[in-house]
Each structure stands twice: as structure tokens, then as C-alpha cells.
C-alpha positions as CSV (number, residue, x, y, z in Angstrom):
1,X,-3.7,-6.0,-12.9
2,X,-2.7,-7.3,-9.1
3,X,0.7,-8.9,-10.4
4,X,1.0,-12.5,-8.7
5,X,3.6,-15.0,-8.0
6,X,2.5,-18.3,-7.0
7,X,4.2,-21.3,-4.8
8,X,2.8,-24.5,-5.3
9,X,4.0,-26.6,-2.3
10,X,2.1,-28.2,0.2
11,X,1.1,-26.4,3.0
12,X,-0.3,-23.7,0.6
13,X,1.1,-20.3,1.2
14,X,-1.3,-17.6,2.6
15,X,-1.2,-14.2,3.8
16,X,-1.0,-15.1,7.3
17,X,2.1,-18.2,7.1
18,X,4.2,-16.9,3.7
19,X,7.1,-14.8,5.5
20,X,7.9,-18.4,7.9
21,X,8.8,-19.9,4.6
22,X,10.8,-23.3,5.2
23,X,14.2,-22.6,5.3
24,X,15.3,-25.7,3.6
25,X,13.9,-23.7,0.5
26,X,16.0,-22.0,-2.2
27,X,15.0,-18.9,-4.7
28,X,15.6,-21.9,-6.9
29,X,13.2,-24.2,-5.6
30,X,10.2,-21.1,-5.9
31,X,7.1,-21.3,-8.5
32,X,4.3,-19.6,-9.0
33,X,1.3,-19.6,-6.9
34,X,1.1,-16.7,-4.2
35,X,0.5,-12.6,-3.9
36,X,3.8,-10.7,-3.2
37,X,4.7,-7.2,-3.0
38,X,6.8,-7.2,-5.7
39,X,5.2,-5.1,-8.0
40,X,6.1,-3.0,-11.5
41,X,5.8,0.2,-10.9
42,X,4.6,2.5,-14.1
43,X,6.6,5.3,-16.0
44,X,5.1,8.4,-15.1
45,X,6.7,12.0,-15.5
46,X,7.2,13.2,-11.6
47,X,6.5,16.6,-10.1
48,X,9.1,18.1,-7.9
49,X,8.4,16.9,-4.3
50,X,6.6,19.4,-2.0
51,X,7.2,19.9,1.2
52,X,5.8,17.6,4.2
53,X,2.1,18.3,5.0
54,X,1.5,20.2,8.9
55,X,-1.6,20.0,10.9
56,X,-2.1,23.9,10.6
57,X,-4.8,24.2,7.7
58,X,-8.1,25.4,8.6
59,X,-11.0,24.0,7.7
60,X,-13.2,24.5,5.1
61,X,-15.3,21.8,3.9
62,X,-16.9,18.5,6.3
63,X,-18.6,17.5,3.5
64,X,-18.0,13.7,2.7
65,X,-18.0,13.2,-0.4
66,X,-17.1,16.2,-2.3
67,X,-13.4,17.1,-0.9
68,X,-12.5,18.1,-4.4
69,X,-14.8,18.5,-7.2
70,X,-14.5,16.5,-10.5
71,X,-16.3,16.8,-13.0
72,X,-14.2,14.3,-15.2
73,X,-13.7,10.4,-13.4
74,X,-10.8,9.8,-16.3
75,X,-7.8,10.2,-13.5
76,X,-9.8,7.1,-11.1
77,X,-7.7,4.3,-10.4
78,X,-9.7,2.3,-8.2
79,X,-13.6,3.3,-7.2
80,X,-15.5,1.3,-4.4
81,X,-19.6,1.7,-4.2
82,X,-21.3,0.5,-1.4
83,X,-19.0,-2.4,-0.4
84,X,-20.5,-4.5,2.1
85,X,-18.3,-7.3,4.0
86,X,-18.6,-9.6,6.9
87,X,-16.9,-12.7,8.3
88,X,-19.4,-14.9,10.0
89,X,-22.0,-13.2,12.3
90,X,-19.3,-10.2,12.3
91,X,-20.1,-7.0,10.0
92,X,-17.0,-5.1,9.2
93,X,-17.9,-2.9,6.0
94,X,-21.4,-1.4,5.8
95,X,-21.7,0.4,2.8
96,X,-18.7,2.1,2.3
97,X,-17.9,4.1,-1.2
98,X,-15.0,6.0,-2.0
99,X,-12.6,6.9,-4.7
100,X,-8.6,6.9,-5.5
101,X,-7.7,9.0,-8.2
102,X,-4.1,9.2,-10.3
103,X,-1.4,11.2,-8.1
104,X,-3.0,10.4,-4.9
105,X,-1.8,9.6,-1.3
106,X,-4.4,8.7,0.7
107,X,-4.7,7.8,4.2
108,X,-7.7,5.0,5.7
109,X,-7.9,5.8,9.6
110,X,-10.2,4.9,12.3
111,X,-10.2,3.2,15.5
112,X,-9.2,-0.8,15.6
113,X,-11.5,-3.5,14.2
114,X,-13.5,-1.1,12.2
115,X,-12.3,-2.6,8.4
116,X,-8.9,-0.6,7.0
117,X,-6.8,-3.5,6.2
118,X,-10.1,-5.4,5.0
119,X,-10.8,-2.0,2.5
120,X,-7.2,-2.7,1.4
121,X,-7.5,-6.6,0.4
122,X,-10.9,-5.8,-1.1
123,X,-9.3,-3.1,-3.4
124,X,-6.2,-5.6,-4.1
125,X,-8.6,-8.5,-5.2
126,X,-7.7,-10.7,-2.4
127,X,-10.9,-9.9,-0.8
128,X,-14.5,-9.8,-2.5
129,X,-16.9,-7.7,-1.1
130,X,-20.1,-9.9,0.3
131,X,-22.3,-6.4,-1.4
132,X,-21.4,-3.9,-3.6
133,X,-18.9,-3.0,-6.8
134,X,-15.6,-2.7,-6.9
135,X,-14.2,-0.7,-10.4
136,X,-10.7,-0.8,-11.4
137,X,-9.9,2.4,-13.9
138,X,-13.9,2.0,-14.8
139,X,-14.1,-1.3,-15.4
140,X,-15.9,-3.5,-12.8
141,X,-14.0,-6.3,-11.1
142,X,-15.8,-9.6,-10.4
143,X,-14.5,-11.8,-7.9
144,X,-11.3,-11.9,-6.5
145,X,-8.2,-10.8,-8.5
146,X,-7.5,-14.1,-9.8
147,X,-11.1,-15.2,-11.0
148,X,-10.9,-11.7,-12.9
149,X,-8.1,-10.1,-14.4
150,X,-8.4,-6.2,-15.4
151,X,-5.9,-4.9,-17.3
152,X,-4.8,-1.0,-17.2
153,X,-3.6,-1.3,-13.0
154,X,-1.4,-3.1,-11.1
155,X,-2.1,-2.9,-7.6
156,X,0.7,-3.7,-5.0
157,X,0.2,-4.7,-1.7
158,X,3.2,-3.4,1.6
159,X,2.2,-5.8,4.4
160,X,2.8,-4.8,7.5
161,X,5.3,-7.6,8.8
162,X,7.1,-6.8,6.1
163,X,6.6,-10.4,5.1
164,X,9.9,-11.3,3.9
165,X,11.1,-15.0,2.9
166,X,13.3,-15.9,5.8
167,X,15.0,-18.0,3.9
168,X,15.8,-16.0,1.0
169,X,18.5,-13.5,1.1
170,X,17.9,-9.7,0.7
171,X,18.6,-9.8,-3.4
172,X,16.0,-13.1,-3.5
173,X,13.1,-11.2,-1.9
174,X,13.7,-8.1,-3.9
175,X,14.0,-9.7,-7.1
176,X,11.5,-12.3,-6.2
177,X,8.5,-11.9,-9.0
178,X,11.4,-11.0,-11.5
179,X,13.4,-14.2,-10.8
180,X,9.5,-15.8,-11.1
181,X,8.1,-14.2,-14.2
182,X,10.8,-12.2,-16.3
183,X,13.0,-13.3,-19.1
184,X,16.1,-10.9,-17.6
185,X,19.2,-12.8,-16.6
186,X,20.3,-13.3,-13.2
187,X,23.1,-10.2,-13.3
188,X,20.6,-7.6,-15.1
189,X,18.0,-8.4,-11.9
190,X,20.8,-8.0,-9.6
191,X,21.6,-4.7,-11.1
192,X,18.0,-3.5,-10.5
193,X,17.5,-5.2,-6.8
194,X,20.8,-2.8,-6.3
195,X,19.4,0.5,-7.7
196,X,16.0,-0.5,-6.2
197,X,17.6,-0.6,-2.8
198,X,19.4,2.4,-3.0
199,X,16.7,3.8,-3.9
200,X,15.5,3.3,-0.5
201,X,18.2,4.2,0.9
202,X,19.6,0.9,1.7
203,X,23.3,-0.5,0.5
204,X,25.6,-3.8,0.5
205,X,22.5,-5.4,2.4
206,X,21.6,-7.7,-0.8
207,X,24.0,-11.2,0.9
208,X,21.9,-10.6,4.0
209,X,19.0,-12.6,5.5
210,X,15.7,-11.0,7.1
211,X,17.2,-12.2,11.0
212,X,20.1,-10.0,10.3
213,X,17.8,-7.1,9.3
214,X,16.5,-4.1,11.8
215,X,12.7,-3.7,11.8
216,X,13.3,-0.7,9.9
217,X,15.6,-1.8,7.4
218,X,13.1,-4.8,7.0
219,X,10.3,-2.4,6.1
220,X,12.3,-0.2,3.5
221,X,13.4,-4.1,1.9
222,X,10.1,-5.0,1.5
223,X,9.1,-1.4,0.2
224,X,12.3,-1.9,-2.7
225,X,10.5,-4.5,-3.6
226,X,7.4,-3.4,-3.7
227,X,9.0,-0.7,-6.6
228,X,11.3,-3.2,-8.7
229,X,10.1,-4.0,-12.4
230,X,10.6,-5.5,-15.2
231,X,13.0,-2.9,-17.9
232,X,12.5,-5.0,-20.8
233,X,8.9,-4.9,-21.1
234,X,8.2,-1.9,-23.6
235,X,4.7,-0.3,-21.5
236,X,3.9,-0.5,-17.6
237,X,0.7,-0.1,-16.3
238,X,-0.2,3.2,-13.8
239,X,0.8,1.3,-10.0
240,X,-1.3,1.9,-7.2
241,X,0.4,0.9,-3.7
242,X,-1.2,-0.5,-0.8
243,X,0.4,0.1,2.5
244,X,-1.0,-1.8,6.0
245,X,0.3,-0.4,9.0
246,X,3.9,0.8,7.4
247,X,5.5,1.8,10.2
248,X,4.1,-0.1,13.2
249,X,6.2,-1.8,15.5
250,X,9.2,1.1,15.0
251,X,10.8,4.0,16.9
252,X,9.9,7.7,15.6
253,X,13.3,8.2,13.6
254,X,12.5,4.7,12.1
255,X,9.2,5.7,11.5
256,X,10.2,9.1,10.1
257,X,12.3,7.3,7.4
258,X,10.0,5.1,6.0
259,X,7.1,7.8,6.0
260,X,9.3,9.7,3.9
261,X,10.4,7.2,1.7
262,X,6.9,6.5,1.3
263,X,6.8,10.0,-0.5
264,X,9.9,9.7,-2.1
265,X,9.0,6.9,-4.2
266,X,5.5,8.8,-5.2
267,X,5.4,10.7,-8.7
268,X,5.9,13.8,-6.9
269,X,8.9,13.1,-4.7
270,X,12.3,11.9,-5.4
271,X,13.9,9.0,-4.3
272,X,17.1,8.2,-2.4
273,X,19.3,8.6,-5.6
274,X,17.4,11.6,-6.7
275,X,15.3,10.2,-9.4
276,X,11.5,10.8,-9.6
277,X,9.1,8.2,-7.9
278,X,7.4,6.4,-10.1
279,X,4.2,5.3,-8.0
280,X,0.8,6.9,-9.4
281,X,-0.8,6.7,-6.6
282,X,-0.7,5.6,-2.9
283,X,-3.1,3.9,-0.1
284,X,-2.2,3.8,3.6
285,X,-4.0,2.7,6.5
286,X,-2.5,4.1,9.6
287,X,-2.9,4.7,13.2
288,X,-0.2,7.3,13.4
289,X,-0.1,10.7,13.4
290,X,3.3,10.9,12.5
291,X,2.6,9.1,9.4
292,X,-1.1,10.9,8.6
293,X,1.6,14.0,9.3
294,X,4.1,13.2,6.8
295,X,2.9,10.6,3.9
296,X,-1.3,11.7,3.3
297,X,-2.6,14.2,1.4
298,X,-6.2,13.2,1.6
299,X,-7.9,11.1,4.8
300,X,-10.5,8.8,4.5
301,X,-12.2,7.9,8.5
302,X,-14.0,4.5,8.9
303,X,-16.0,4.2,12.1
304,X,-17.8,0.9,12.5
305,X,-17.5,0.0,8.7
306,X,-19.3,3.1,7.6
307,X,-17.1,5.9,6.1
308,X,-18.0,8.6,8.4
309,X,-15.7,11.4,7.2
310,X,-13.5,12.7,4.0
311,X,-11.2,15.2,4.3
312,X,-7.7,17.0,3.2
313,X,-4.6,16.5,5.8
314,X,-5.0,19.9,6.7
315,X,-8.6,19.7,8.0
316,X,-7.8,16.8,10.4
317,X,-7.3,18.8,13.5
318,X,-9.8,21.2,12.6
319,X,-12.7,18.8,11.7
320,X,-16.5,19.3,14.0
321,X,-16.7,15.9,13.8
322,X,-16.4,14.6,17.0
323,X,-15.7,10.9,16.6
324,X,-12.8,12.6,14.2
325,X,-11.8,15.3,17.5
326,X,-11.6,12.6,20.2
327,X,-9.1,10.3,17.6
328,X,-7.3,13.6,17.1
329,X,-7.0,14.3,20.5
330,X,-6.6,10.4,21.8
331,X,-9.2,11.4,24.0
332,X,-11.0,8.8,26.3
333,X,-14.7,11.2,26.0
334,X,-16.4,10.9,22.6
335,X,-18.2,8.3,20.4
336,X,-15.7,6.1,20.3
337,X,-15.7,3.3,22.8
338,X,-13.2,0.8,23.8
């Protein structure tokens, strides 16, 4: 289940106004009412890391639907069938159906304003979809996460500010939902914000505020975060994580570290300190190639809220399809108009 943290002050905390927090504010003064990244992550045996996927892979399927054949759905985490969604007069999903399976990392592409980041709040709960079925590990969710809780997932959401209490310091917003909702004392949670961070290859940073923080380091906080859980609970649910936009906004050797720690903290990499990831699977939604490059294994292309093609890293710059050759290319001649 979507693991939530709430705050109940007045104004209410949403996903657009949480990281402005009031400074006045303590970690002390912090209930429950609100979504945050701070998520358990589940206990899965890891696979050694392989190395970073390259755009050299011929093709050899452009079929949507059937990039790998399954005859058994017992590894899907999260299905979505024919989700429909629209704000107002303004359709943004129109039928779209896809799957995420256990030991995934999947990328959602497409041009701008076509639905990724809404196909990421749908999957967390924090959207419901106006048509169509959303199914968590088989079960069907109904409503939003908090109408409807599904036991056997917890879903964790990256958001692309980084969304960070300003007025919290860097130990505070790692050790946020744990402060919230665990029994642990206050020295075994520091412990764990330390190990979490240098998992991410961040150190010493845990007195600091956001404002002292690079971009950069901002993003790998919020991603130690995102990892952090709870050791005294005897059995963690498989964690899928949700990722918006991880690394706009940064230069290419920013971006190239947190792509990588995006792997490194997968069941098949190894983190900072050299212990196995422990995410089951992973969601991005991305407009760079750097990232499609170095964190997806599998790509999932939305064009004007239809899911127009499926395919492995590999195939990307290969692909007939030609509204999937002109975003390839950045070219300003193909179905896709601006």
C-alpha cells in the first residue's frame, strides 16, 4: 500500500505547496495527513548489477503489447486497463493499458502535455482514473489510495522538485514518515537516515537545510528518502518507485549521478556502500536521453493520451514508428506538433 504521512494544519498541504512548508515549523510540530516520498522499501535478494544499457540494439519487435511474452501475470505489480482521464473539457489519457512487472525499470516518454506524470499519480492512488481499472498485484483498486487501501505494494512517489521541507533539516526529511509512524527511537532513525544517505552517496549533510543543498544533492536527499524503512517491522511489502522528471533542472554529470543511483538502488544494482538495491521495481517518466540511456530497461511512448508504442531500450533508435523517430531524432518534421 501507498504509505502516507499526513499534516493536519490549516492551509492543507498538497502536492503543489508541501515543499514551502512554514518555517516556523518543527519535525516536532508534524502529524499525519499528507503523501511523502518516504517509503519502505522491501527485502528482496539482488542480482549483480549489469552494465548501463546503449542505443545500439536492433530491432526486432514493434508490436505493442507483446514486448515479452508471459504466460504467467504472478510477477505484476501494478496493471492499468483502459484508463481514461480528463480535467475539465481537457482529455489527457484515452485508453491507455499497460503493465509493470516485479524487477522492472521502465521508462513513460512522449512529448509535453500528453499525460506521464498524470499515469504516475493514477498508478500511486493520488489520481483516479475518470474510465477504466487500475489493479494493484491483481487486486483492483477503487478510488484513490486513501478511499482503498490494498495491501501486498507500497508504491513510492520521487517528485520532481525534490519537494523537501524547507524547514526541516536534511535528517528531518529523510527520517520524516519514520519520525511519523514508527516506534524506533530518535538515535536508531538517525542511524538509518545516515546509512540511507550514504547509500546515495551523500555524507555529513544530515545538520543541513534544503537552501544549503545543490540541485543535485537535493535530488539524491529526496531519493534517500524515498529508500529509508522501518527495521523493526518483521515483513516489507515488494516497493514500486515512481520517479517524475528525476533529473530535470541539472547539468549532465548531475544528471549522470542520479541516473545511476537510480539503478543502484534497484534489486539488480548496488548501492553507494555496495549493498544490493532493494527496490522491486521502478517507474520513470523522462524527457531525456541521457536518462532513457542509463536508468530504462523497457519504454513505454504516450502520444496524445494513447499509448502508441512499447518497446525494449534497445529498440528506441531503431523503431519505424515515426512519431517514435522524430522524438529520437528531436526533429521538427514528423507527427508531432508544437
Amino acid at each position: 500500500m501507498l504509505s502516507l504521512s499526513t499534516l493536519p494544519f490549516s492551509p492543507p498541504i498538497t502536492l503543489n505547496n508541501f515543499s514551502s512548508f512554514n518555517n516556523n515549523h518543527s519535525i516536532k510540530d508534524l502529524h499525519t495527513n499528507f503523501v511523502c516520498a518516504c517509503i519502505a522499501p522491501p527485502n528482496f535478494k539482488s542480482e549483480q548489477h549489469s552494465s548501463p544499457i546503449k542505443f545500439n540494439g536492433s530491432s526486432k519487435s514493434e508490436q505493442l503489447s507483446t514486448v515479452r511474452d508471459h504466460e504467467d501475470d504472478s510477477d505484476v505489480l501494478i496493471e492499468c486497463r483502459e484508463v481514461y482521464k480528463s480535467f475539465g473539457e481537457k482529455k489527457i489519457l484515452n485508453g491507455v493499458s499497460f503493465k509493470i512487472r516485479h524487477g522492472e525499470a521502465v521508462g513513460i516518454i512522449g512529448p509535453s502535455g500528453t499525460g506521464k506524470s498524470t499515469v504516475l499519480k493514477i498508478i500511486a492512488g493520488l489520481l483516479a482514473p475518470d474510465k477504466g481499472e487500475v489493479y494493484i498485484r491483481g487486486r483492483k483498486r477503487t478510488g484513490l489510495i486513501s478511499d482503498d487501501e490494498i495491501s501486498g505494494l507500497r508504491i513510492g512517489l520521487v517528485f520532481q522538485s525534490a519537494a523537501l521541507f524547507d524547514s526541516l533539516t536534511v535528517r528531518e526529511n529523510v527520517g520524516f514518515l519514520l519520525y511519523e509512524n514508527s516506534s524506533m527511537s530518535e538515535d536508531q532513525i538517525a542511524d538509518l537516515v545516515t546509512e540511507s544517505l550514504a547509500a546515495v552517496g551523500l555524507k555529513g549533510v544530515e545538520d543541513r537545510l534544503p537552501s544549503e543543498l545543490s540541485g543535485g544533492m537535493k535530488k539524491r536527499v529526496a531519493l534517500a528518502r524515498s529508500i529509508i524503512h522501518d527495521t523493526t517491522k518483521d515483513s516489507i511489502e515488494p516497493e514500486l518507485l515512481l520517479y517524475d522528471e528525476p533529473t530535470a533542472g541539472l547539468d549532465p554529470i548531475a544528471s549522470t549521478v542520479v541516473e545511476d543511483l537510480i539503478r543502484s538502488v534497484h534489486i539488480k544494482g548496488r548501492d553507494a556502500l555496495g549493498k544490493p538495491g532493494n527496490i522491486a521495481s521502478y517507474v520513470v517518466v523522462t524527457h531525456q536521453h541521457s536518462t532513457i540511456k542509463r536508468a530504462i530497461d523497457r519504454l513505454l511512448f504516450l502520444h496524445k493520451g494513447k499509448l502508441v508504442w512499447e518497446g525494449m531500450t534497445n529498440e528506441f533508435v531503431t523503431s519505424t514508428n515515426p512519431i517514435v523517430q522524430q522524438f529520437a531524432s528531436g526533429s521538427l518534421d514528423g507527427p508531432i506538433k508544437y
